[in-house]
N, C-alpha and C positions, 0 to 999 in steps of 0.2 A: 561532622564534616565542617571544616574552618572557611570561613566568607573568602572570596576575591580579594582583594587588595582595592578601595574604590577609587575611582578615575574620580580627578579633581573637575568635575562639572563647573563649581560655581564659576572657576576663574578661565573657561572656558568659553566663548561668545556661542549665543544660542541662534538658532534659526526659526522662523515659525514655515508652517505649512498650509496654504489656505486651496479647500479642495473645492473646484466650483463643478458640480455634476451633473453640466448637464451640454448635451448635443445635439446637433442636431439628426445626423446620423451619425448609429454605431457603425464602427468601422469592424468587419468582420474577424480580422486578428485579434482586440482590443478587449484586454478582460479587466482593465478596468471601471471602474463602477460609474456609470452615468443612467442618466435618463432622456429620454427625449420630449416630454412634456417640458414645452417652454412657460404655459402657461405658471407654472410653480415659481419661477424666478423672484418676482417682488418678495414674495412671503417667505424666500430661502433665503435671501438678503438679508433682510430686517433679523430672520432666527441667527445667519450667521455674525453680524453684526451683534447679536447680542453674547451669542458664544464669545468672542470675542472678549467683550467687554469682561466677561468673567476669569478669564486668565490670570492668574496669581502669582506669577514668579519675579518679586521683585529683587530677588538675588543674581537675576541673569542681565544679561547684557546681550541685545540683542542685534544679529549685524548683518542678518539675510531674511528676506521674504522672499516668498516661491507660489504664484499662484497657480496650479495647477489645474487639469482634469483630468476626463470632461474637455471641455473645450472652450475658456474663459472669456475667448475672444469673443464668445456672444455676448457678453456684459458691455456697457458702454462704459465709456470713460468717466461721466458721473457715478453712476455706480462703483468702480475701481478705486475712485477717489474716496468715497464713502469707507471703503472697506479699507484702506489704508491710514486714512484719520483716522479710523477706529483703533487700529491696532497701536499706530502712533502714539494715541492718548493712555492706551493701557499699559504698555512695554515700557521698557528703556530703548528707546534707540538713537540714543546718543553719539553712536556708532554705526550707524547702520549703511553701510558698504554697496550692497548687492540688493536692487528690486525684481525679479524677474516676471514675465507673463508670459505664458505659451498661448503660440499664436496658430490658428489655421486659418490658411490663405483664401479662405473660401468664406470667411467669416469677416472682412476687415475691408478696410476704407481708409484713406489718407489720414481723415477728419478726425477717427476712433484713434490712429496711432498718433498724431497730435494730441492728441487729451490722453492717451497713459501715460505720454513724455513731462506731459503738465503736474498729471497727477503725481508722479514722483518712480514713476517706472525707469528703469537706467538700462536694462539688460531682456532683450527678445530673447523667444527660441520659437522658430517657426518648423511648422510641420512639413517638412519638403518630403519626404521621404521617397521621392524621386523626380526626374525632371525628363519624365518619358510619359507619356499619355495611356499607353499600354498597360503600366505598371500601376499606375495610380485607378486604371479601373480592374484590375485582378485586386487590389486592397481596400478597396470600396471610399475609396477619396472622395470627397465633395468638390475638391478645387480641381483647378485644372492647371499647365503647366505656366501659360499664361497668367492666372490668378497669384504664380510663386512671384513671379518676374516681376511684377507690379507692386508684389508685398514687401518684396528687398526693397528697392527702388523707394515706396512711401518710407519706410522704415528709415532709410538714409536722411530722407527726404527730412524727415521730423527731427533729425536728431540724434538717431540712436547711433551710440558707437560702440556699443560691445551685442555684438546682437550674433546669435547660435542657428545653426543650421542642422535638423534632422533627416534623417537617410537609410530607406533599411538596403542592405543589399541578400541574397539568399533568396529572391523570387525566382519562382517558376521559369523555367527559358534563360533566365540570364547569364551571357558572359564574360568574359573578364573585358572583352570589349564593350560590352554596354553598361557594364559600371563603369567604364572607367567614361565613358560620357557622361554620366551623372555627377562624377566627382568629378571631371574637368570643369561643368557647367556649377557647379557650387565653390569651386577657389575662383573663378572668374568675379564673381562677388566680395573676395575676401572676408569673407565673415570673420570673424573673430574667432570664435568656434565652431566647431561640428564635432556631431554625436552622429556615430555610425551605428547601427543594430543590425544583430542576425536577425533575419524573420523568424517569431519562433512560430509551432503550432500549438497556443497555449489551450487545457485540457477546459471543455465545454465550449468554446469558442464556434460561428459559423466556419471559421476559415478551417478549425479540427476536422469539425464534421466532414464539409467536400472533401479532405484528404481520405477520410477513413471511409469515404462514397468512393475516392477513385476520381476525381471529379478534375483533378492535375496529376503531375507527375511532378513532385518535388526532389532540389538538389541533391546529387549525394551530399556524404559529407565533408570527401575527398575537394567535392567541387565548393563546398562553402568554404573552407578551408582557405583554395587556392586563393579564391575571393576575397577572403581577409587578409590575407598575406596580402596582395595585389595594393589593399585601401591601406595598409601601413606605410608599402615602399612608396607610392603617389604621393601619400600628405606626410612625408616624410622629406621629400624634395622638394616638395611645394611647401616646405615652412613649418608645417604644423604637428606641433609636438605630441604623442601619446602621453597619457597620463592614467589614463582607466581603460582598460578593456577596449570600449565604447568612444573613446571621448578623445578627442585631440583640439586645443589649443594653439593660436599664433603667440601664445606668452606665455608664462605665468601669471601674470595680471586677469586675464581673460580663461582662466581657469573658474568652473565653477563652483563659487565660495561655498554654497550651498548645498550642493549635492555631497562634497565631500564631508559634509557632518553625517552623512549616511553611513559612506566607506570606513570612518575611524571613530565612530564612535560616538561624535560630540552630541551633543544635549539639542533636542526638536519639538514644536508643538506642532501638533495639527491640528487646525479645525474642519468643520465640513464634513458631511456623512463620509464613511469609510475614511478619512483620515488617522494616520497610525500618529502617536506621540514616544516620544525616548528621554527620558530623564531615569540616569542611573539609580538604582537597578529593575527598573521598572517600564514596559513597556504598554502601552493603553491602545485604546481606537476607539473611535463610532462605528455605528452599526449603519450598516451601508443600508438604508432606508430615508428618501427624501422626503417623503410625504411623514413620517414617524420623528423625523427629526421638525419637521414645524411643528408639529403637535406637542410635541413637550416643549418648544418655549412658547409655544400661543397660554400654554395651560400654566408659565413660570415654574417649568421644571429642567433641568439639565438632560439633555441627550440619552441616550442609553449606549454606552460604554462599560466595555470590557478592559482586563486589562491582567499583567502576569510578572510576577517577578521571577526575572530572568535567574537561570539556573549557574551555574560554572560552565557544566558541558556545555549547554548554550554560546555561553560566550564565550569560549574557547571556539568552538565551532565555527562562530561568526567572523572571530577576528581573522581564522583561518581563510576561512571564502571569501570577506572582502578583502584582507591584506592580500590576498594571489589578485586579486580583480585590478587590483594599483600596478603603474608599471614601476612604483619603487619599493612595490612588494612589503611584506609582513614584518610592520617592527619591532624585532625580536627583543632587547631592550624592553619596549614596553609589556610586550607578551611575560618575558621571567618577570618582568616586577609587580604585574598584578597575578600571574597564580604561583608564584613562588617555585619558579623553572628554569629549565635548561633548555630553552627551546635546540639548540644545537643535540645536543645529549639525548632529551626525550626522541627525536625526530631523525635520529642518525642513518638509521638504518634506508629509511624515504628520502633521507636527503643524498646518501650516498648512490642510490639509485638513480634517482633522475640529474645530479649533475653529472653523471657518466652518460646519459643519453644527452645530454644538451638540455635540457628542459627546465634546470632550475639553477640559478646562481646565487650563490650568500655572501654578503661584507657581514665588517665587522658588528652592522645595526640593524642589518637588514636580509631576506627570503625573499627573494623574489619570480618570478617563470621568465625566459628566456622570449624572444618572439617567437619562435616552432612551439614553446611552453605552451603560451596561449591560445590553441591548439588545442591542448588536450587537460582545458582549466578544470573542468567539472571532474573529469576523471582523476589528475593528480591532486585536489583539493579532496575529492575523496578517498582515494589512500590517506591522506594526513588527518581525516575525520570519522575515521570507522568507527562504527560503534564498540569494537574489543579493542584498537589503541586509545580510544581515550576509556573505556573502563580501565587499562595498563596503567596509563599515565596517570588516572585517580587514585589508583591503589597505589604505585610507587612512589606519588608528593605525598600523600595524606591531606590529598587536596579536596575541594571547594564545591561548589555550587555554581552550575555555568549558565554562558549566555548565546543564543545565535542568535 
């Protein structure tokens, strides 16, 4: 079986990833990895700080930082700064565009977003994920709606001018009237951006659990549906562009630099337990243990990391389910020229299907879902990623080794 065609990485700008793990409380939907031991913080510093320093790619050019969790905003502003010298002095970033830090309202202070803005931070994204009191204790929030109101407001207050706003809608009860109070009360703000999420019920979670107790009555799907249609046509007339699934922007500018090395591909480091890394054709991670991750640099040894070189199927897979996530859809261009295809040809038969239902439309460079598409993303991304069409499609190229 003959390799992928590979994606020109070097001359691609990289992104890093820095995962801070830790919370105060877990929020009961959130299967991301944190801890609530604040105690740990000094000594997860100094470990990640020295990660850091070991990073090796002096071939990339690096032009987004992304500090994530967890919940970062526990860190103070001396700390953040630490941890951006650090990186500073190891990379290139000679280039470097985009600082982000996710913020939870329930964790901040005037003073703390003054010193991100010092330390080199350019770009928030705050946890609003509603601006109803109700909603925020069915999600197990920490802040309250007043604590959002105060956190814009400092935010402005310091500086920030490209700053995100998060938002789930799909809770329990809610409808198209009380979202649309949540989304009137976050363009009142003009953020720059907003990321809108379905609530999912992701599998081991508290929030799974009460469902699978009975413990709510959650949306149809009919009704989350209508909900999402709802959040497109509002920030649709209110200015703000879609761009992902999730994600709508007042610009292009205010698009996220960063994230979109997710969606297409490009080249990422992570640091910090559970953090995943992407440099073609190779994808890695720590092992999501905080206390396991100071131990090996107290003892001067690297993390313990896993890591897999991505298959064909794989990335054929992947390109497939993020290009449908974009709203300018799957670059079919790039798709034939790394596994040597037809994406139109291979795909005829699925594509003939759903542009007759509305659901998908193609130019000349591009596959993209229609808005009723995204809708039924998971579903027609799986028609186009079965496991018997891409075994078809591997016997008929004499193709490759994939990647999702």
């Amino acid at each position: 079986m003959t390799n992928t065609k590979p994606f020109r990485h070097k001359s691609e700008p990289a992104g890093l990833y820095v995962h801070i793990p830790f919370c105060l409380k877990k929020c009961p939907y959130c299967d991301f990895y944190s801890i609530t031991d604040s105690s740990l913080q000094h000594d997860f510093t100094s470990a990640l700080i020295s990660e850091i320093r070991m990073i090796k790619y002096p071939e990339f050019l690096f032009d987004t930082i992304y500090i994530g969790g967890g919940t970062p905003s526990l860190l103070d502003a001396r700390t953040i700064s630490q941890i951006l010298d650090a990186s500073k002095t190891v990379l290139n970033t000679s280039d470097l565009t985009e600082i982000t830090i996710e913020i939870n309202p329930g964790t901040i202070v005037n003073k703390k977003l003054i010193g991100y803005r010092e330390a080199g931070i350019n770009r928030i994204n705050i946890g609003v994920q509603s601006f109803q009191e109700k909603n925020l204790k069915f999600l197990g929030r920490i802040h309250t709606v007043g604590d959002t109101e105060q956190s814009i407001q400092w935010a402005r207050d310091a500086g920030f001018k490209n700053i995100g706003l998060d938002i789930i809608y799909g809770i329990p009860g809610q409808t198209r009237d009380l979202l649309l109070n949540d989304l009137k009360k976050a363009i009142e703000y003009r953020p720059e951006h907003l990321s809108c999420y379905m609530l999912t019920y992701e599998h081991g979670t508290p929030l799974e659990k009460d469902l699978k107790n009975g413990a709510f009555n959650p949306l149809t799907e009919k009704q989350v549906g209508d909900l999402f249609l709802l959040t497109l046509e509002f920030l649709s007339k209110n200015g703000y562009h879609q761009y992902e699934v999730s994600n709508f922007a007042l610009s292009k500018r205010s698009r996220s630099r960063h994230n979109r090395k997710y969606w297409s591909f490009g080249p990422y480091i992570g640091v910090g337990p559970s953090a995943h890394s992407y440099i073609y054709p190779e994808r890695s991670w720590n092992k999501a243990d905080v206390s396991g991750y100071i131990e090996k640099f107290n003892s001067g040894q690297r993390p313990d990391r896993k890591k897999e070189i991505l298959t064909t199927e794989q990335m054929m897979i992947e390109m497939i389910y993020l290009g449908f996530r974009k709203v300018r859809g799957i670059n079919t261009d790039k798709f034939n020229d790394m596994f040597q295809l037809d994406f139109n040809q291979i795909f005829k038969n699925e594509l003939d299907q759903y542009r007759k239902k509305g659901l998908v439309r193609t130019t000349d460079k591009y596959c993209s879902l229609t808005q009723d598409g995204f809708l039924f993303l998971d579903s027609i991304a799986s028609a186009f990623i079965s496991k018997d069409l891409i075994k078809n499609k591997k016997n008929t190229m004499n193709s490759r080794e994939a990647i999702c």
